[in-house]
N, C-alpha and C positions, 0 to 999 in steps of 0.2 A: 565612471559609470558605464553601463552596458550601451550599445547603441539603443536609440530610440526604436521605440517596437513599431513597424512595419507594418502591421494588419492590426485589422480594424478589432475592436475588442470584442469575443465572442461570448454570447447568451448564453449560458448553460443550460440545457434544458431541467435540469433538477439541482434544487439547493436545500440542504438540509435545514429546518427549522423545527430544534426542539420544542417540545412544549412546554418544559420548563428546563431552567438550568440552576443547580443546586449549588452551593459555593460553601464548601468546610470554612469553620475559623482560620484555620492556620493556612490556607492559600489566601487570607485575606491577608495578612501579613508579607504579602509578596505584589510586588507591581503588576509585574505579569498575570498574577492573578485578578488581582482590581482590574485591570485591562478587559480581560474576558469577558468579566461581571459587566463593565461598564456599556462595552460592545456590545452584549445580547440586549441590556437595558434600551438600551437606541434603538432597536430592531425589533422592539415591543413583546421581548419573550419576556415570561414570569418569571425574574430571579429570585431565589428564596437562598438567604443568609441562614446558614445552619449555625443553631449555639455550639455545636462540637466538632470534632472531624469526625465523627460516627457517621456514615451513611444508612439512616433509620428509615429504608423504604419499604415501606408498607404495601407494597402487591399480594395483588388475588393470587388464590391458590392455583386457579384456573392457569397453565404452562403456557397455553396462545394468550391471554390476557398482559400477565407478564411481564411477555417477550416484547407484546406490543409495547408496553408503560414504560420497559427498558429501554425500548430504542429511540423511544419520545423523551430521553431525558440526558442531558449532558450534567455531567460533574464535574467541580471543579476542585480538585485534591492536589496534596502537596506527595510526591515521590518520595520513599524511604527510600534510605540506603541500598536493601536488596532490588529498589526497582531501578536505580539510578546506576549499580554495577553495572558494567557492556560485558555484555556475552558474547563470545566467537556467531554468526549467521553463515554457515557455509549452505551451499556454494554460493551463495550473494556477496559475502563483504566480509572484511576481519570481526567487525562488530557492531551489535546491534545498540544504535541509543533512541530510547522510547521516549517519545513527546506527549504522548498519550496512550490509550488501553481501552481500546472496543474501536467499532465502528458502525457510521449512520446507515451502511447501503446492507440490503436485505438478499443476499446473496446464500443459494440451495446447497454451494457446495463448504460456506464458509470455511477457511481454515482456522479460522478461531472459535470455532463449536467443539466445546470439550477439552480448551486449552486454559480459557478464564474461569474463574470461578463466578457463581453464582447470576444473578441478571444480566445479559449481554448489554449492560451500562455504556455510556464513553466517558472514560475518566481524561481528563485533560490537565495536566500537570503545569501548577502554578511558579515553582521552585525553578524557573528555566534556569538562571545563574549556576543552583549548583550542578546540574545537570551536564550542563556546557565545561565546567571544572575538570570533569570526569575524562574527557575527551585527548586533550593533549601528554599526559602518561601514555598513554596507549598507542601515540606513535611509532610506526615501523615495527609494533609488536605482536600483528597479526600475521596470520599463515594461512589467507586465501589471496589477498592483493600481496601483501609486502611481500610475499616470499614467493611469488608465481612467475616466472619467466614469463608467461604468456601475457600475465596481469599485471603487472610489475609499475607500468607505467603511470596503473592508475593510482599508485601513492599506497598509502592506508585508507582503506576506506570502511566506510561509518554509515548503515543503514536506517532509513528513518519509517520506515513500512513496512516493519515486523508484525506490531500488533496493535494498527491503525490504517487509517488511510489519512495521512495527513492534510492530502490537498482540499478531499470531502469536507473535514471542520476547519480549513484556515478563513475562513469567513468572519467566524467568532474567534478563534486563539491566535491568531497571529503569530503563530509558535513556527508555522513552518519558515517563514518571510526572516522572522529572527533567526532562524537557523541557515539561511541560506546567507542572509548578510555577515554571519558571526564568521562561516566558513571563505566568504569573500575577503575578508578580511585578514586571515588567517595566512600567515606567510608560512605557511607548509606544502611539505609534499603529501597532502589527504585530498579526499573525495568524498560527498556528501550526495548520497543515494535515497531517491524515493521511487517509488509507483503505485499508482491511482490508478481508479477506473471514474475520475470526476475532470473537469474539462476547462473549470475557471481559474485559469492562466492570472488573472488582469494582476494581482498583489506581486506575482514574482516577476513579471516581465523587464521592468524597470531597474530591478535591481542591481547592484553592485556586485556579482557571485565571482566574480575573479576566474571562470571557467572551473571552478569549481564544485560545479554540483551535476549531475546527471537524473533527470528525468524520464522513468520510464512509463509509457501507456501500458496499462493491462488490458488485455482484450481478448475477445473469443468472438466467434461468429455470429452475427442476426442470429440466427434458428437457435439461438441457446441465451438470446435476451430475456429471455423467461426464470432464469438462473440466477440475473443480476439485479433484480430489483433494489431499486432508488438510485441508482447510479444514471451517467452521462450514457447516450447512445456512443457506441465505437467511432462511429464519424467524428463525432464531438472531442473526444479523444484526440483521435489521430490530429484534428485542425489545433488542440491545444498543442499539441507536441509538433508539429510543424511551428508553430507561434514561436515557442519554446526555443527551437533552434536557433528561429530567425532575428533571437534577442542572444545566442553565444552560449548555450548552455549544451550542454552533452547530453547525448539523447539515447533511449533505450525504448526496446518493444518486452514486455512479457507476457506472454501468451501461455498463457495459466487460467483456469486448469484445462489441459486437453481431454478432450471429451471423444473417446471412439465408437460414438453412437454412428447408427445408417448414418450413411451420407455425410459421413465427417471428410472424406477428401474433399469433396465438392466444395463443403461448406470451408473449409480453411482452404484451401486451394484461393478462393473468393477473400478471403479475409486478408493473407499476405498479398494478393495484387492490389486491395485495399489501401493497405501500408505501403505498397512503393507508391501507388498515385500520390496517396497525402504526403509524399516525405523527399517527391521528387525533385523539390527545389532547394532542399537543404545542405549547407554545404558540407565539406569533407569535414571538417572542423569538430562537428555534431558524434562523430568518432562512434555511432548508432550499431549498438548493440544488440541482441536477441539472445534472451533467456526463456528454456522450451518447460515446459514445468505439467506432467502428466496429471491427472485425475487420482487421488488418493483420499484413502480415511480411515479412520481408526474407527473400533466397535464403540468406542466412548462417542467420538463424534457425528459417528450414525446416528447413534440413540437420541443424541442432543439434535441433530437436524430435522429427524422426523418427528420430532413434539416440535421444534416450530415451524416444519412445510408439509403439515401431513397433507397426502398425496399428490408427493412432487412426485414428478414425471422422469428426477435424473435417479439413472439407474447404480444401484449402492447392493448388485445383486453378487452372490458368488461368481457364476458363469465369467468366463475367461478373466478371472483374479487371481492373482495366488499370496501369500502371507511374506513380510518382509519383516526383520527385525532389524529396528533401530538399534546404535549403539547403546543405551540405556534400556535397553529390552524390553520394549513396549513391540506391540504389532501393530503396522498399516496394512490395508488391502491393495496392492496395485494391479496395474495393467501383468498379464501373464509373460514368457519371453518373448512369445514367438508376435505378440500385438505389439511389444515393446521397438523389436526390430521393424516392424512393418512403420509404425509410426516414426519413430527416429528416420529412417529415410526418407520416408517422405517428405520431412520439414526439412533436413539436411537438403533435399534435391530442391525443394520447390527456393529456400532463402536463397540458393546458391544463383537462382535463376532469375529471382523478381526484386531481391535485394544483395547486387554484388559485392555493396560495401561494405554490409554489415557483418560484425563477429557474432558469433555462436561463442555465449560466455557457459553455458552446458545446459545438460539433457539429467532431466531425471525427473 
């Protein structure tokens, strides 16, 4: 087992509680499923047993009503085949395996606006068995860790915070806890990746992860907590990922999305001295990483953010952006070159300075 956790258990300041949580037939069919259902039952949420796996939600037309009914409402569904295949996640990891599909926290720049279809639901996958199946084929057959000289070390590695935030719902699914102990257990060379912006440590601290999994905080600066609603303050963050270390887990910062609004040195400037206060006693072990992750968005995910934040204040304007084509030939908006340079240095200059340890796993 991990050594015994060190610090005292920390209060989250915000915990997701849907208002109701929906359960298809066929994740009742699965333990993990029943789990779920049972979990939220004890916690006094309204579970509603569906006669089918159809999810027959009946929302106002009304786009802010919705949004709101959507995010008040977790699902409990079983993973097809197409959701349970691992896709390449560069430059995070060889591949991505999804434990779930939405998320609780109310975030302006969301990167999954315009990526999911229909109500921003959270679906939460009851099938973990076969899910977990999926995972050992895929040994040493990625080409961002397995074949990276620089990354090499870290195995094959398997991201769980594509298109969730796990740590946000492991209250109710206990999916992330299963998947840290499955990976503990796992007599491989792999790696098991997440990052949150939520702060309740208490379920993983304990556990058995064999140094196998890596934790990273997402964070941006106070003057842009306006961005993140429902999520942990950064503090809260930072002290879970300090906790984190201090129980032998690999540790990571992502500082996503960077935002070059006024006074964005200042305010990050603040933010990574942040990150070296909270992470000053963690030892080398923690092997504390930094992934830089710029401000981006597609015309689809415009459109879908401003029906649910109209007049938000984060700027999605032309001025200093210019057009990017994905491999698949979609467009995003990002930062122009010459912003692109100025920021990249700065974070280059300031981690080299406040955090000596850390890698810079890349920019983009």
């Amino acid at each position: 087992m991990a050594d015994a956790d060190p610090l005292p258990r920390l209060t989250p300041a915000r915990a997701w509680r849907p208002r109701r949580v929906l359960v298809t037939r066929s994740a009742l069919d699965w333990a993990h499923g029943r789990g779920i259902a049972e979990r939220a039952a004890a916690a006094g949420i309204d579970v509603v047993e569906l006669p089918t796996d159809r999810l027959a939600l009946a929302f106002p037309d009304d786009p802010r009503r919705a949004y709101a009914e959507a995010k008040a409402t977790l699902a409990v569904t079983v993973a097809p085949p197409s959701k349970r295949r691992l896709q390449p996640i560069a430059p995070s990891a060889d591949w991505r395996v999804d434990l779930a599909e939405g998320c609780p926290a109310h975030c302006g720049y969301c990167y999954l606006a315009g990526s999911l279809k229909g109500p921003p639901i959270t679906r939460a996958y009851a099938n973990l068995p076969e899910i977990l199946a999926e995972l050992p084929p895929r040994l040493g057959a990625g080409t961002i860790t397995s074949r990276s000289r620089s990354r090499a070390h870290e195995g094959t590695t398997f991201e769980a915070s594509c298109y969730t935030d796990p740590l946000g719902i492991e209250p109710l699914t206990g999916s992330l806890s299963a998947l840290v102990a499955w990976f503990g257990q796992w007599e491989a060379d792999a790696q098991l990746r997440f990052t949150s912006k939520f702060a309740d440590v208490a379920p993983l601290v304990g556990l058995d992860h064999g140094g196998r999994t890596r934790m990273r905080a997402s964070i941006n600066p106070v003057a842009y907590a306006r961005f993140e609603g429902g999520t942990d303050p950064v503090a809260a963050r930072l002290a879970a990922l300090a906790r984190m270390g201090g129980a032998g887990y690999r540790l990571g910062l992502t500082i996503a999305p960077i935002i070059a609004a006024a006074g964005w040195r200042e305010a990050y400037g603040a933010l990574i001295a942040d990150a070296a206060a909270a992470l000053m006693g963690v030892p080398d072990t923690a092997d504390l990483t930094v992934e830089l992750i710029t401000h981006r968005y597609t015309p689809g995910s415009k459109a879908v953010l401003e029906s649910w934040y109209p007049g938000s204040r984060l700027d999605m304007g032309a001025a200093g952006r210019t057009e990017k084509r994905t491999k698949f030939g979609s467009v995003k908006f990002v930062y122009d070159a010459a912003a692109m340079r100025e920021l990249r240095a700065f974070f280059e200059t300031e981690i080299a300075a406040r955090l000596p340890r850390a890698r810079i796993l890349y920019w983009t």
